[in-house]
C-alpha positions in Angstrom: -63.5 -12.8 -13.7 -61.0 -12.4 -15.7 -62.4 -10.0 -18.3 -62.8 -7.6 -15.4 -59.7 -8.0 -14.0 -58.3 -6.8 -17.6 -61.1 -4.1 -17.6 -59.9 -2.1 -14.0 -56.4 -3.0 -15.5 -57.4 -0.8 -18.7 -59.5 1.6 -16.8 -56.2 2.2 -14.7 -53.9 2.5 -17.7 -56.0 5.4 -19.3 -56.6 7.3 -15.8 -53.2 7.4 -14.8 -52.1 8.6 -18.6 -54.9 11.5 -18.1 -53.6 12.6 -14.7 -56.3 10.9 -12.7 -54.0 9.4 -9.9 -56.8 8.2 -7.5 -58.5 6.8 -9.9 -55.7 5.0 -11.2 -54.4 3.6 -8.3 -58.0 2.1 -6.7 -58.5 0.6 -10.2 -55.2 -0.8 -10.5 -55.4 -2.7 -6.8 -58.7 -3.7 -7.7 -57.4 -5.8 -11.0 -54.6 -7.1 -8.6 -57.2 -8.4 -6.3 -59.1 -9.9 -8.9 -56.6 -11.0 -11.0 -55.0 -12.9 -7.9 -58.5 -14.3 -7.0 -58.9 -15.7 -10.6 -55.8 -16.9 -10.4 -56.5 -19.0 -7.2 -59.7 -19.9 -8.3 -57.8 -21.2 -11.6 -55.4 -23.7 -9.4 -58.1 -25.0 -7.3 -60.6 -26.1 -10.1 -57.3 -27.6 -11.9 -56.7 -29.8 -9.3 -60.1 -30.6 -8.4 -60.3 -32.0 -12.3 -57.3 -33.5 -12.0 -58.2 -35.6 -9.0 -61.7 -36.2 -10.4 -59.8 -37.7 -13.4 -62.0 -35.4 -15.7 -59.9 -34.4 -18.9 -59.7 -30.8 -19.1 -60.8 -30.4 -22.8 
């Protein structure tokens, strides 16, 4: 989830350099969402391990 996270992040770096601003700006808040839902998604399996008493390695 990640990788496409940094993927509309990229796509929305070269669009708004080439003028595109719609473009831009949808593939920009869709890395944010993803980004933030990886990021969530992150925490939660951390502490799931964590409680589980799983090392993490």
């Amino acid at each position: 989830m990640l990788n496409w996270a940094f993927s509309f992040l990229v796509l929305a770096l070269v669009a708004a350099v080439l003028g595109f601003g719609g473009i831009a700006a949808g593939a920009s808040e869709i890395a944010k969402i993803l980004f933030f839902v990886f990021l969530v998604m992150f925490i939660v399996s951390f502490f799931i391990n964590a409680t589980r008493g799983k090392p993490l390695a």
